[in-house]
N, C-alpha and C positions, 0 to 999 in steps of 0.2 A: 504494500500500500504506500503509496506516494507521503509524503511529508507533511503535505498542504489539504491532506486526505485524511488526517490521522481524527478518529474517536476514540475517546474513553476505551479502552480494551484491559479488562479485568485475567489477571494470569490464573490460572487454574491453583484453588487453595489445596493446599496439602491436607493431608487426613486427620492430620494433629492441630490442623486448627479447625476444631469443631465448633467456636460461634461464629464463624462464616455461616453454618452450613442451611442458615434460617437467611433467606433472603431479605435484599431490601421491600420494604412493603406486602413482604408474606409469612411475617408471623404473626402466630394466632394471639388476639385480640387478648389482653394479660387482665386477669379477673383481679379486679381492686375496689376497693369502697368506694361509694358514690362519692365522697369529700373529695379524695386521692385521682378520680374522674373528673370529676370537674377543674377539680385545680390543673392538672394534666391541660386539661384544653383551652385553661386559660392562656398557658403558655403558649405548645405548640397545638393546632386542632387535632393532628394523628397521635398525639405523643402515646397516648395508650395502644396505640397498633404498630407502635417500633418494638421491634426486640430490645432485649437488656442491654447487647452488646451494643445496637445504635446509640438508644441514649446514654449509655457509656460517651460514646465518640461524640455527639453533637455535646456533653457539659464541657470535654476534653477542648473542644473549638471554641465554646464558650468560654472555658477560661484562658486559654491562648490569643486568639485572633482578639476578642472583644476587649481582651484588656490593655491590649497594644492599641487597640484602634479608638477605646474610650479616652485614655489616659492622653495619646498622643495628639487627639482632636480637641478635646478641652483646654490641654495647654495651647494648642495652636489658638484656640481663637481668646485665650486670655492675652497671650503676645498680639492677635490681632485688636483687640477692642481695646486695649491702652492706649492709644495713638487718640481716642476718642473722650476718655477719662479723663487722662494726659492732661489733655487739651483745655479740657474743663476746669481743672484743677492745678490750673499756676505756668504748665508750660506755654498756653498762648501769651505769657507779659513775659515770662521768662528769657524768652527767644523771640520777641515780638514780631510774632507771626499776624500777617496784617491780610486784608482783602481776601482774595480766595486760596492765597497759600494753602491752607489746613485741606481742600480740596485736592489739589496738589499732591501732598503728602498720598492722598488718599488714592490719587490716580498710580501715583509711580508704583504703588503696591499690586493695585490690581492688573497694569499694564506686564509688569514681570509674574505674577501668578499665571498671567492668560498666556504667556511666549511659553510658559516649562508644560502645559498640561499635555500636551499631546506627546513632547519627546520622551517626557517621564516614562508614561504609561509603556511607550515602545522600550525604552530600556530596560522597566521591568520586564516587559514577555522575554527580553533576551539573557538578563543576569536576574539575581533573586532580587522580590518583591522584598525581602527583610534588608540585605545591603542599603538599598534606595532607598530606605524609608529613615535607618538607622543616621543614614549622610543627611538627609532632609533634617535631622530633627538636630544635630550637633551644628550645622549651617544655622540655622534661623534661632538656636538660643547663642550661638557667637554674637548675629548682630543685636538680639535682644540685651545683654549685656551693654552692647555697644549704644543704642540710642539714652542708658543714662548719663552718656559722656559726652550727649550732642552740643554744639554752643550754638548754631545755625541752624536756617529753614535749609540749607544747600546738605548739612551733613544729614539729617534728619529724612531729604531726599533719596538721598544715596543709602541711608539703612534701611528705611522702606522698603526700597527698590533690593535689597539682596534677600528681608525676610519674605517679602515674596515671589522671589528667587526658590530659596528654599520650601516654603510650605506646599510652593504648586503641586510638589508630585504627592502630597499625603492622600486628598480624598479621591484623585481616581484608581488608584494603586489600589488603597483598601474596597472600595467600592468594587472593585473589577475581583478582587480578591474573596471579599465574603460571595459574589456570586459563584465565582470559583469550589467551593465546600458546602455550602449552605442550600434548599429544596426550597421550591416555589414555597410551604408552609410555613418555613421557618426563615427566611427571607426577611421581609420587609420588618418584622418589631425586633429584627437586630441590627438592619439599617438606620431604623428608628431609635437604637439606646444607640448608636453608633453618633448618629447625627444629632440629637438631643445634647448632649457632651457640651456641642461649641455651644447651646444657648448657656448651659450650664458654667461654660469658662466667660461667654461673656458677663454674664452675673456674675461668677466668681472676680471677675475684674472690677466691678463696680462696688461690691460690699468690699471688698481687697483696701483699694480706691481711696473709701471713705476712711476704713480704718487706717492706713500709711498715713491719708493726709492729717487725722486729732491725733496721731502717735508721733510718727518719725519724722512729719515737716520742721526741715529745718535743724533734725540730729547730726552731727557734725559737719555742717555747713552744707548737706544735702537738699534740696526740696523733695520735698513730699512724690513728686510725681518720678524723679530720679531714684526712688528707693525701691519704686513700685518696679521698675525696668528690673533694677537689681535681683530685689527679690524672684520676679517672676523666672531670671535665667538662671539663678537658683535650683529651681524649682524642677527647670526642664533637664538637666541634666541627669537622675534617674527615671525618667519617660525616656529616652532616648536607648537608657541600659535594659530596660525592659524590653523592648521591641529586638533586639539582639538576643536574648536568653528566650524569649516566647513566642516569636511570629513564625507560623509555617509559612513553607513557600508555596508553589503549587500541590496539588493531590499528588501528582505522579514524579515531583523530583522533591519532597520536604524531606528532613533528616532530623525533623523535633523531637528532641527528647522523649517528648512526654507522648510522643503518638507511635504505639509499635506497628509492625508487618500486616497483624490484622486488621489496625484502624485506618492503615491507610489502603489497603485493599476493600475492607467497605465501603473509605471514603470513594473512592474509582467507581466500585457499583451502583452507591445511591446519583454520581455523576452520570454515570451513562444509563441508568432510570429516566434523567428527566431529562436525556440528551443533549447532552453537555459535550462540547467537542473541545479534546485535549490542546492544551498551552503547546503549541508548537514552536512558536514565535516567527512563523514567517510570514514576511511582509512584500507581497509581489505586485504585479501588475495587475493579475487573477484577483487580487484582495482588493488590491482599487475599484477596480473593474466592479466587482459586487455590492463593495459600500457605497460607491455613489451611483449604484446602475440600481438602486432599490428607493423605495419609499421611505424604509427605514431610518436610515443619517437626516435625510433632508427633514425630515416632517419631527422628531426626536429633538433635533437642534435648535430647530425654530420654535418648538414647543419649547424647549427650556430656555431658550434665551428670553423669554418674553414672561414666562414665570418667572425664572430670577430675576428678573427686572422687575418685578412686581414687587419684588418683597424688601425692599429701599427704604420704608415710611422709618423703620426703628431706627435706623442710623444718623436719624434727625431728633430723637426723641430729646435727648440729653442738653440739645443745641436747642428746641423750643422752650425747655426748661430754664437753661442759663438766661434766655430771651424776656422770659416771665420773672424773671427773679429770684426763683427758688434758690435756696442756700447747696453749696457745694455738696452736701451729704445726700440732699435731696435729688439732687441730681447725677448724682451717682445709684444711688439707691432706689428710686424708683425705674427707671429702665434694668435695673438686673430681674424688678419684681416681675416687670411685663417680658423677660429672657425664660422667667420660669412658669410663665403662660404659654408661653412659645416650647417648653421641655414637653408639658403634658400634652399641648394639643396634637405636637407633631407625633411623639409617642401612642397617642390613640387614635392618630390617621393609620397609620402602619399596624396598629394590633387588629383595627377594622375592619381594614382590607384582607390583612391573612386570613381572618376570620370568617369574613364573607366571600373569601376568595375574588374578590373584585377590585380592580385596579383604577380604571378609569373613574367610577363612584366617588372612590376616595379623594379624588384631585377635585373634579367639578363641585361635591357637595359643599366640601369644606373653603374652596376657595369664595364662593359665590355667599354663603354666611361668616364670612370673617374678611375677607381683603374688599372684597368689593364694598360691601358694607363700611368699614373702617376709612377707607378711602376715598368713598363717596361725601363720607361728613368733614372729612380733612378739606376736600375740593371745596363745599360747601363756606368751609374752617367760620362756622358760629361763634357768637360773640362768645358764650359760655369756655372758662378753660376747663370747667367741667366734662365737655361734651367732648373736647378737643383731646384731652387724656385719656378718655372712654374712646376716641376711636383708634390713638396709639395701641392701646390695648387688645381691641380688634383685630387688627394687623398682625397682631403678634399672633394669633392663634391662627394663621394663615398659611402655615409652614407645611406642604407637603411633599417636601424632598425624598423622606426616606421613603412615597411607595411612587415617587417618578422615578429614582435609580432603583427601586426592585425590576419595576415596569420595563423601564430601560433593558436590563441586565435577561429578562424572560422572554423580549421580542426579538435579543439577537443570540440566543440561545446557540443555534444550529455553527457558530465559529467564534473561536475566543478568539479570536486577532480583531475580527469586524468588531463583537462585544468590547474588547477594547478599547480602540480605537475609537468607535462611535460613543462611549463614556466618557472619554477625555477630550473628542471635540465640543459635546455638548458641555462641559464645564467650562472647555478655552476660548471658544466661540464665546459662551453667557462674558466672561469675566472680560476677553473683549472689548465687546459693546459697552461692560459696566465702568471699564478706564476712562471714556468720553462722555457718557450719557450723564454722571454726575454734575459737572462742568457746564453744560448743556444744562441741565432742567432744573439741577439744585444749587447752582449758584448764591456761595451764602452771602453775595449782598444783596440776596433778594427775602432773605431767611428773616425768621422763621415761618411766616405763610406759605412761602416756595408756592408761586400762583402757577408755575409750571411743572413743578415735581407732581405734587397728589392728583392732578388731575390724568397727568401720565400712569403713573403708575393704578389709575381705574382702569385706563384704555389699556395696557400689559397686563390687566388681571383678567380682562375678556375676552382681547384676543387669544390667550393661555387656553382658555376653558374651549373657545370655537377647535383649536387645535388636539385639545386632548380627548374630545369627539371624533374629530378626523382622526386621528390617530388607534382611536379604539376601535371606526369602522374599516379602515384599513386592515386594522392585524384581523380582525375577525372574517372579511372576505380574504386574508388568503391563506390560514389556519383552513378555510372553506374549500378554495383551489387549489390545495393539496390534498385535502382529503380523499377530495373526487378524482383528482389526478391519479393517487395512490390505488384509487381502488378500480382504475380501468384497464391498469399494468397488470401484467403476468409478475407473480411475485418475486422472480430471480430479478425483474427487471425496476420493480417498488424499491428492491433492495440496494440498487447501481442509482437509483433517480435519487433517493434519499441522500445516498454519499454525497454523491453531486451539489446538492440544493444545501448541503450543511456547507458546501465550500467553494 
């Protein structure tokens, strides 16, 4: 079999490994108390119909892959949201950051996040996902360290621009990666504690924040927002050791400690269950050829670039605060509160959807009672700052990342390079768009109304929803013209058309 042809292929288990010999998804149903049932499916919906040895293997991924990918995403977006805190809290007089600088800052970051996502991704298929991620995270607590030592908006630029150098290759890596081991059930509410994390880090930054600024502003001629730098690269430097002692690689070349002969051979089976086509790492003209000769990329991209553009309004929160008057605590502290509106809600988009096994549902419902909603009153922006906190809030429960990258990660099933690939341009594409668009619509000397931001970001919240329509009626007409495809072949030849259409 060709290179570029390759699936999932499970080696013949030996006699002596007898919990193989209960297949994926055909052991019998395990007799347990109603309580022990139900909790079971809160979790995962099958968990009761895995054998002992899966759920052995899926805690074994649980606690390797998720605590690498929790701990690593949390700090990331604590180093991310300081820049924001920062700001608020001493270093705009500091460094007197004037006009739209702090924008600036904001662009240099996301313009180098958007140039690494796609390389990343492709160097991980070719060396291990645990290297790449280990380099990512010792890079961007280097310059985290580094921005308490800024004296300029010029240096301040240039550290931006290498932490998001560094951080780019973290979330398509792991995204690409939990599809990689993980089952359409069990998917999406570990994307979801995966993804929760950064709301949680950026909360952690703001409650951080407040406390550095009544403690250590000003402890041996430091400011307050200086200590916060300090502390946080502090902090990353055992996140980065973790991800080195605990990240598997792929299914078929990992070498983890903690996962023996037999977990990674079931791991391979429950992979080529849900037809999952093996990390080969080749990247040809064949691969071109299919990712942009499909609906897939194109309609997948444009969907997420137009959702993450949607999701803008919180990054202003902090800035309508300081605008209003509220005190430095308060403004630190309320935006982490609405970070952990944004934990739960994104967390129970993703439990929902596993739940109900629906993907599309989960994006349209939630986005059309939280952003659109939230954003329409912002556009509105009533006199009340009541009303105008209430729909910050809004916003924030608007988050459904973690079941567009399940979504994502289940439509390109049939080849991990396309799967790849199309992960990381929907990220680098989004971030992109979002280097300019700020600049463009949220220009803070137009702040805090932003009479062009919220009214945009209504118009990316619908057009997102028009698209994740198209996008669900597409996969479902051609999940349909395979079917019937499949079933009008002689089956040696079902068997040659399949390989084919995986690659």
């Amino acid at each position: 079999m060709n290179a570029d042809k390759k699936t999932y292929v499970v080696d013949s288990v030996p006699a002596s490994t007898s919990d193989l010999d209960v297949g994926v998804g055909e052991a019998t149903p395990q007799k347990v108390s109603f309580g022990k049932k139900i909790l079971y499916h809160l979790w995962d919906a099958d968990q009761h119909l895995k054998s002992p040895q899966e759920r052995a293997l899926v805690r074994k991924l649980d606690f390797g892959i998720l605590i690498c990918a929790t701990l690593g995403w949390w700090m990331k977006y604590i180093d991310q949201s300081n820049l924001t805190n920062a700001y608020v809290s001493g270093m705009k007089e500091d460094l007197n950051i004037e006009a739209n600088e702090y924008t600036y800052m904001l662009m240099c970051y996301t313009i180098a996040f958007a140039i690494m996502q796609i390389p990343s991704n492709m160097i991980a298929l070719k060396i291990s996902p645990r290297i790449c991620l280990v380099t990512c995270e010792v890079g961007w607590t280097a310059f985290t360290f580094a921005q308490a030592a800024a004296q300029n908006t010029s240096q301040m630029y240039a550290f931006r621009f290498m932490i998001g150098l560094f951080e780019s290759g973290f979330s398509p890596v792991i995204i690409f990666l939990l599809g990689c081991w993980y089952t359409k059930t069990e998917l999406a509410k570990r994307i979801a504690i995966w993804h929760i994390t950064g709301f949680f880090g950026q909360a952690t930054s703001g409650f951080m924040q407040a406390a550095i600024y009544d403690s250590l502003n000003g402890v041996h001629g430091l400011a307050g927002w200086r200590w916060m730098y300090i502390i946080c690269g502090c902090m990353s430097v055992p996140v980065a050791l973790s991800v080195w002692f605990l990240l598997p690689d792929y299914p078929h070349n990992t070498k983890s400690w903690y996962l023996t002969e037999s977990d990674i051979q079931l791991a391979m089976q429950r992979a080529a269950k849900q037809g999952k086509a093996e990390v080969t790492g080749v990247m040809d003209l064949k691969l071109v050829k299919r990712m942009f000769g499909s609906w897939r990329w194109w309609v997948l991209v444009l969907m997420y670039i137009f959702y993450g553009n949607s999701c803008q309004a919180n990054n202003y929160f902090a800035i309508y605060l300081k605008a209003e008057g509220y005190s430095v605590t308060q403004r630190n502290v309320i935006p982490a509160c609405a970070n952990i509106v944004s934990m739960v809600t994104d967390y129970l988009w993703g439990f929902m959807s596993d739940l109900a096994g629906n993907r599309a549902g989960w994006m349209i419902g939630p986005l059309l009672c939280t952003t659109v909603i939230g954003s329409a009153i912002l556009t509105a922006w009533p006199p009340s700052d009541v009303a105008r906190v209430v729909a910050f809030f809004f916003v924030s429960g608007g988050y459904v990342t973690a079941v567009t990258w399940t979504w994502a990660n289940e439509i390109n099933v049939g080849n991990a390079q396309e799967r790849a690939l199309t992960i990381s341009s929907m990220n680098g594409i989004f971030y992109a768009t979002n280097s300019f668009l700020p600049i463009l619509i949220f220009p803070q000397t137009t702040g805090p109304k932003f009479p062009r931001g919220f009214p945009s970001i209504l118009a990316f919240a619908l057009m997102a929803i028009i698209l994740v329509f198209l996008a669900d009626f597409l996969h479902k007409r051609q999940i349909k013209q395979e079917a019937e495809a499949a079933r009008d072949l002689p089956p040696s030849e079902a068997v040659d058309r399949e390989l084919e259409s995986d690659h």
